[in-house]
N, C-alpha and C positions, 0 to 999 in steps of 0.2 A: 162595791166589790173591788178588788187588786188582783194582779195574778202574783204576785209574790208565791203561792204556794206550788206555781207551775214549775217554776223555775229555783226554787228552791226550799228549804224545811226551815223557815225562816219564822218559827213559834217563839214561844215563851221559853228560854230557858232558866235552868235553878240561878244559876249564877254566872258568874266571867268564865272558869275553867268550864265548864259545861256549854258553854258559849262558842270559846275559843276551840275544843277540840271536836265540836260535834256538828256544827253549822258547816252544810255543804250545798252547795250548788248543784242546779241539776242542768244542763244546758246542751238542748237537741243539737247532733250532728248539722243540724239545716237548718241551724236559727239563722233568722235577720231581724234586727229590733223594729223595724218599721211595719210587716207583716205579719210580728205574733206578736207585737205590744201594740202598738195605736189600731193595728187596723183588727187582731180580736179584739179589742175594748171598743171599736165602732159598729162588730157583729152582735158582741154578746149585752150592751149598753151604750148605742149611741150618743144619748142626750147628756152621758157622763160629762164634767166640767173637762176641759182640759190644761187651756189656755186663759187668763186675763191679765189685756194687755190696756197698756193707758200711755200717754204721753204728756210732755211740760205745755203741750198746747190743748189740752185740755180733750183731745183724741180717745175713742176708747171703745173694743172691744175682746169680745168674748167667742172664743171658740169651746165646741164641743170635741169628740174623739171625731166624730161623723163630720164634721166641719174639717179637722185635719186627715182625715183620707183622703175625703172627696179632693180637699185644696192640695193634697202632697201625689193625689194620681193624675189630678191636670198638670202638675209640675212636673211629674217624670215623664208625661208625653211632649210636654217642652222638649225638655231635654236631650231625648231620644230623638225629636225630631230635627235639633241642629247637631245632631252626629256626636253628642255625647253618652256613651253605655259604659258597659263593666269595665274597670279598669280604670278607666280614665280617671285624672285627676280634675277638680274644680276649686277655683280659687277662692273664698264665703267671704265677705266684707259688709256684713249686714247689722254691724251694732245692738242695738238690742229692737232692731224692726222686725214683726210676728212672723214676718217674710221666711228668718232665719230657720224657722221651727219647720216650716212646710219645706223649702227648700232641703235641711238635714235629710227627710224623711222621703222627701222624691228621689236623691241621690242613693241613699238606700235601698229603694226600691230596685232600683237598675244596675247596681253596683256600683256604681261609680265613688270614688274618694275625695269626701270633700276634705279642704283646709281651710279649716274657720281661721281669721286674721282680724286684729284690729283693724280704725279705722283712721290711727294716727300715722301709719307707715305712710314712709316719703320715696318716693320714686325709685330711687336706690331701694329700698328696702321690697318694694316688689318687685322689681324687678332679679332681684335674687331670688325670692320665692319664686317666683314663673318659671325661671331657668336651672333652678334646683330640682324644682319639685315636673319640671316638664308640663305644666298646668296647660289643658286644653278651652279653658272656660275660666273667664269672671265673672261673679254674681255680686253687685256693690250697692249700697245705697248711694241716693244722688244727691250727690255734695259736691261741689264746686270744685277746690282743691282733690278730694280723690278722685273723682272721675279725671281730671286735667291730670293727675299723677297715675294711674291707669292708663287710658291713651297712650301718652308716651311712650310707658315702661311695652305696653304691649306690641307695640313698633320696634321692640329690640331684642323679641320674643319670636320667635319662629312656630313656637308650638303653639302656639296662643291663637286659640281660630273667633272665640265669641268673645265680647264683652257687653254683659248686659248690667242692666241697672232698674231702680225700682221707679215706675213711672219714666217721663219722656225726656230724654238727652240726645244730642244731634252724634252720631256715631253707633251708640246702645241700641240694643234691641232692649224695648220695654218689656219689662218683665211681668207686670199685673196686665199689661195688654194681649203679651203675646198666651201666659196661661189660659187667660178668661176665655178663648178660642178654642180650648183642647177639651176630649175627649174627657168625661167622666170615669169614662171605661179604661181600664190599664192592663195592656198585653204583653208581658215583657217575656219574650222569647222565651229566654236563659232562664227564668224565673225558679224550675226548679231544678237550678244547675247549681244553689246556693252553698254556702258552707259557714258555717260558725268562724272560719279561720281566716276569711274571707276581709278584706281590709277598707275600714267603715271610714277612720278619720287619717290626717296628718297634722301634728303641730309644728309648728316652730317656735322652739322653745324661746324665752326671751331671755339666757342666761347672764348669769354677772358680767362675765368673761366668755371672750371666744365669738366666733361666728354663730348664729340657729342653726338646731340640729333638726332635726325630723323626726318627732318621736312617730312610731306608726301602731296605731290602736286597733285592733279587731272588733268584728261584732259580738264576738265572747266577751270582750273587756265590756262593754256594754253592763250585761251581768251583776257584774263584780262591785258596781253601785250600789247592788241590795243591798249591802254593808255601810255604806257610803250615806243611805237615804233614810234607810228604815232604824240602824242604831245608830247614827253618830248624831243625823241631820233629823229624827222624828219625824220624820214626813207620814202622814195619816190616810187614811181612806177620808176622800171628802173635803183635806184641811187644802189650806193653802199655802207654797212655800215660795220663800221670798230671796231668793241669794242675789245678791247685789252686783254680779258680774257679767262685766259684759261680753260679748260672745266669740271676740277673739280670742279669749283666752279660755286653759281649757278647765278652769274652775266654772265655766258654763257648763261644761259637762258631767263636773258632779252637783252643783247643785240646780240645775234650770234646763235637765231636758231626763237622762236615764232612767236614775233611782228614783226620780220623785213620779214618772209617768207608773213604774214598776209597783209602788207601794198605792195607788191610786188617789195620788195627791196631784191639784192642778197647781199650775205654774203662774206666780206673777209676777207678770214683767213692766218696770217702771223706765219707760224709752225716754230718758233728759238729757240736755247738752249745754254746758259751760263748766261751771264750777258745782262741785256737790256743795248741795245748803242740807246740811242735817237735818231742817227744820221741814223741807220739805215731802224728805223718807217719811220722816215721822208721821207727817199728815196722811200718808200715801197708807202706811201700815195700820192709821186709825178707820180712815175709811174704807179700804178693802178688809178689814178681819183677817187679816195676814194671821196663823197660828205657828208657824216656824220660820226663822228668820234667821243667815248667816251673812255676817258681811268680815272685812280683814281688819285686826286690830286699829287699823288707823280711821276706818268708820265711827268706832267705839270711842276712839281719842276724841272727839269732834262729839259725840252725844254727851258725852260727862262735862260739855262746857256748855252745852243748851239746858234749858228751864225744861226739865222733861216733863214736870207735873204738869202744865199746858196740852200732854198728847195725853189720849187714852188708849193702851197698850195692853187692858184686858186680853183681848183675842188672844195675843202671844204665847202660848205654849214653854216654846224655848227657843234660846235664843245659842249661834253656835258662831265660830271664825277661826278662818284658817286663811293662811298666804304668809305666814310671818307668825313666830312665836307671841303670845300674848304677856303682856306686862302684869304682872301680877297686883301692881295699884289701880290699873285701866279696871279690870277684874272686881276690884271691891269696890270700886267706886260705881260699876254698873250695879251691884248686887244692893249697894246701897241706894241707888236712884231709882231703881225700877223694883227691886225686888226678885231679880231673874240671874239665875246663876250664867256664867258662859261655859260651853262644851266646845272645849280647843281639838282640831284634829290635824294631824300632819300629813302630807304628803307629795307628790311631784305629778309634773305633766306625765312621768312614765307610768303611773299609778293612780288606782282608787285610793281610799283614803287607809294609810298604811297603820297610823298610833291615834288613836281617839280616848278621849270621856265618853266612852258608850256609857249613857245615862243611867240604862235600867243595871247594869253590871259594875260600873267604875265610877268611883267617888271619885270626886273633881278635886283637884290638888294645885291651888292658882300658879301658872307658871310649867306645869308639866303638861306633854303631851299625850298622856293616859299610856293606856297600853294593847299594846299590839291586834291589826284584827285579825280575825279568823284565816282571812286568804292567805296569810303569810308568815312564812318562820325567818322572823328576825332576829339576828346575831349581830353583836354589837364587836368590829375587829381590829386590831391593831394592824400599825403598819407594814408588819410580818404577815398577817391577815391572820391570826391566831384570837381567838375569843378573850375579851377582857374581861376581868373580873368586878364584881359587884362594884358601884363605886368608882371606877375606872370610867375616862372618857375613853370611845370607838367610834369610828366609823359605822352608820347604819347602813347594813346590807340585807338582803334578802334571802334565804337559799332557793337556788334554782329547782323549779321542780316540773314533771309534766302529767295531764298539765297544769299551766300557771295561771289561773284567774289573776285578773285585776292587773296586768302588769303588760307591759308595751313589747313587739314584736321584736323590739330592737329599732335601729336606725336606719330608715328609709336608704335602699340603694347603698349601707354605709356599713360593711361585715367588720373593716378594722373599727371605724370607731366606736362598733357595736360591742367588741372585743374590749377595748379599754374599759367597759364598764361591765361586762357581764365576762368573768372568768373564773377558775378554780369552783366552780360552783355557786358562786355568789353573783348579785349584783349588787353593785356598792352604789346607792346613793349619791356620796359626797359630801353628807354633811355628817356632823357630829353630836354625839348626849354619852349620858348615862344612865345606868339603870340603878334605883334602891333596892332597898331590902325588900320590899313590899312588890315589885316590877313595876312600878313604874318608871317610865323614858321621860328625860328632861333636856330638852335642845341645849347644844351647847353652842353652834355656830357653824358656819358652811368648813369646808375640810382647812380651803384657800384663806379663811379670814384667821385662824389663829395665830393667838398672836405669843412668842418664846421670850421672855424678858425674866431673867437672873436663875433659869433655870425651870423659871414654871411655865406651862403652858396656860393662856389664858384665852378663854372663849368672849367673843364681844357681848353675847346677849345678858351676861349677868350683869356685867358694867352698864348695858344700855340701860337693862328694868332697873336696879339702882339708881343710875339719871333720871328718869322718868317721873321716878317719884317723886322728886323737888319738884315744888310748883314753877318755877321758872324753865324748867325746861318742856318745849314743845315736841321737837322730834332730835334725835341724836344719832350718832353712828361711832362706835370704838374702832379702832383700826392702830395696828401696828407702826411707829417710823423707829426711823435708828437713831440710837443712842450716840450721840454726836462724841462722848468720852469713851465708848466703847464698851463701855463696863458690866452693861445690863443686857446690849445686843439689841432689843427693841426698848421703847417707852411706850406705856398706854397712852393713847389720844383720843380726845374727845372733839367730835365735828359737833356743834350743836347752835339749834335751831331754840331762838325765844321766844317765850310767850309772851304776850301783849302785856305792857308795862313795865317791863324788863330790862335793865341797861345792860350791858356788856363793860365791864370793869371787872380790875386786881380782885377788887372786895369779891364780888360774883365767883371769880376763879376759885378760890380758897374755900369760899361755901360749899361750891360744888364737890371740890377735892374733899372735903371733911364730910363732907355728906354721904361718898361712895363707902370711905374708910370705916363711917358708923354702919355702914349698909352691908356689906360683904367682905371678904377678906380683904387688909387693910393693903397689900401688897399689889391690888388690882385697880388700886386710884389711877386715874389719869394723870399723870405729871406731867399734861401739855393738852391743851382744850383752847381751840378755835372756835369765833361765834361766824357764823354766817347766815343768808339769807335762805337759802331752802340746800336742800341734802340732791347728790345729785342719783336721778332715779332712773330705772330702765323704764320705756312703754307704759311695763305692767305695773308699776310703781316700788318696785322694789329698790331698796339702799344698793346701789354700785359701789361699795366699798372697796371696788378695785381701781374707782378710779380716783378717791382719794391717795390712797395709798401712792398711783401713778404721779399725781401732782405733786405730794409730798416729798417723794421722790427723786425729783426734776434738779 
């Protein structure tokens, strides 16, 4: 069983428009996702799957819905008990340890706000968050470097009263020692003081550019997953799904806790640390029966160069990725290895998943980000903020509406900077596409990356999938510099990374440039391409192409 039908009319429809205008959400005044998803699924089927989890040490279990009550109500009596309740903020730095799941779901219990964060931030880096966010509590795994970069930061922290950790560290309160002590039973005073508008998470985003923001999520936006899980991501009653992200980021929350618990799909989680071996997912998705599987194109980059006949990839279902538009050679080159088409979806930390290949409704068009879901009327605007026309690149916005499934309260503590993006009735994304004839949306590139040279405006991502396709190129990034004669205003440049065997030379350069010019408009060649050793990346892995740009600039 799933509740999917509790909470929304999430059937069979005829097609996309009957999809698009008829799919609505149903979501109580007094929802909390911890209370009417895990813990009805522990009343009405406790033995249900929930959770399977494994490690590179050869670690490994399995929870039920009954397993996560029982573990996520001795957690909120932790909590409660070192004076954290509703409101309060909590700092989450748990990777992909099973820890993270019980702990989301004890802080929900009690109200309290957690802030999932990686586990690569450096001293400086939390200690902004603690003092941004006013965090009362860390929850970390025990790691050498963060806990020593913890400490610190918490000593310059005022509001910062616990820090705990998983097992035994000299300062921490242990966290499996000190739950294993509490109460099965969970009395949470407040308990039905609840509200759906009620504030569940906080991110920080890891943008290109700029300081983290705060995106601030409800436990309606919870919800807004059904869309997220059940058409973009196919999560099943019974299956098991597989998103490859780790948990400070908030693509853990669309594909590795909401919509997949909602559609009554268990979760699994593959906890490894060094470098990703493709070879090793693979093993991981042969032996669990993984049936839906998302990870971000450069996962994908990395399978089309391993022997995949080696795995057995029956179980899989389908196969979906998001964090970065997909290359449309990356694309057939999986469809030719495996057999499995990719379902591309777009969207932000402010958001569920905003443009998808919903599978049963939208034909997969390699390179496009499908088209629009159901929670949201997007308008594609010009700089004027006026509607572009078919064919025309826009800005993707939102219209405001109330209320708004799937979409972020605004900016923690932040009403102007909330303002800069939610105004006139839209909120504007920041990044760019267009629409066909047919509606489908085709990314065109963040608002900041475009790049103005002899009049045209040129987006990087059609230049990068163009690169991509030469086998010599590994990872790339387009980016704007000036035209040194003045005449063009910018030149296209190409940052790129080679593939093994690959020289850097004139001859290489020329190939490349002749390759773009056969590949897409002749006008959008590179007339300047730098090889280098890796691309410089945020945290989350994404191209910084602002700080090329900065260097290029110097």
């Amino acid at each position: 069983m799933n509740l999917l039908s509790r909470f929304s009319n999430a059937t069979q429809f005829r097609d996309y428009d009957d999809f698009y205008n008829n799919f609505k959400l149903n979501v109580p005044d007094n929802f909390n996702y911890a209370y009417d998803v895990v813990d009805e699924y522990a009343r009405l089927e406790p033995d249900k799957r929930a959770l399977v989890w494994c490690d590179d040490m050869g670690g490994e279990e399995f929870f039920s819905f009954a397993d996560i009550k029982r573990l996520s109500d001795k957690a909120a009596n932790f909590f409660l008990g070192i004076g954290v309740g509703k409101g309060d903020r909590v700092l989450v730095i748990l990777q992909r340890r099973y820890e993270y799941w019980i702990t989301l779901m004890a802080l929900s219990k009690i109200g309290a706000i957690a802030i999932p964060a990686t586990h690569m931030l450096m001293e400086k880096d939390i200690v902004y968050r603690m003092d941004k966010a006013g965090v009362k509590a860390v929850v970390a795994v025990n790691e050498d470097e963060l806990c020593d970069n913890i400490r610190r930061a918490a000593k310059k922290v005022p509001s910062v009263e616990h820090i705990v950790t998983i097992g035994e560290r000299e300062g921490f309160l242990n966290f499996t020692a000190e739950t294993e002590k509490q109460s099965e039973v969970l009395d949470v005073p407040y308990k039905n003081e609840r509200s759906e508008r009620d504030t569940l998470l906080l991110y920080f985003t890891s943008g290109t550019t700029g300081m983290p923001k705060m995106v601030c999520l409800s436990q309606r936006y919870t919800l807004g997953h059904i869309v997220t899980a059940k058409f973009w991501l196919n999560c099943m009653d019974e299956g098991l799904h597989f998103t490859l992200a780790e948990t400070g980021w908030a693509k853990a929350s669309w594909g590795k806790l909401f919509g997949q618990w909602l559609c009554g799909s268990a979760i699994f989680v593959y906890d490894f640390h060094g470098k990703f071996e493709p070879g090793d997912l693979l093993e991981h998705v042969q032996k669990y029966k993984i049936t839906t599987f998302c990870a971000p194109p450069t996962v994908y980059r990395f399978m089309v160069k391993t022997d995949l006949s080696k795995y057995d990839l029956s179980s899989v279902k389908y196969m979906m990725t998001a964090g970065e538009a997909l290359n449309p050679e990356i694309y057939r080159q999986i469809v030719l290895k495996t057999g499995h088409k990719i379902y591309e979806g777009f969207g932000q930390t402010e958001t569920t998943v905003v443009c998808a290949t919903f599978s049963q409704y939208v034909d997969i068009r390699p390179g496009s980000m499908g088209k629009p879901s159901p929670l949201y009327y997007v308008q594609l605007l010009n700089d004027e903020d006026r509607p572009v026309e078919e064919g025309e690149t826009g800005e993707i916005c939102i219209r405001l509406r109330e209320p708004q499934d799937g979409l972020f309260c605004g900016y923690y503590n932040d009403s102007a900077l909330t303002a800069t993006v939610m105004h006139d009735g839209y909120y504007h994304l920041g990044d760019l596409a267009y629409r066909d004839s047919d509606g489908y949306y085709w990314f065109v590139g963040r608002k900041d990356d475009i790049i103005k040279s002899s009049g045209y405006r040129i987006g990087p991502f059609e230049v990068e999938s163009a690169l991509m396709e030469h086998p010599a190129v590994l990872e790339c990034a387009i980016t704007g510099v000036p035209d040194p004669d003045g005449v063009r205003g910018q030149l296209v440049k190409a940052t790129v990374v080679l593939a093994k065997g690959f020289e850097a030379n004139e001859i290489l350069v020329k190939e490349l440039q002749n390759h773009v010019k056969k590949t897409t408009a002749p006008y959008k060649y590179p007339r300047v391409i730098e090889f280098v050793e890796e691309l410089p990346k945020t945290i989350s892995g994404k191209i910084r192409r602002v700080e090329i740009r900065e260097t290029d600039n110097r």
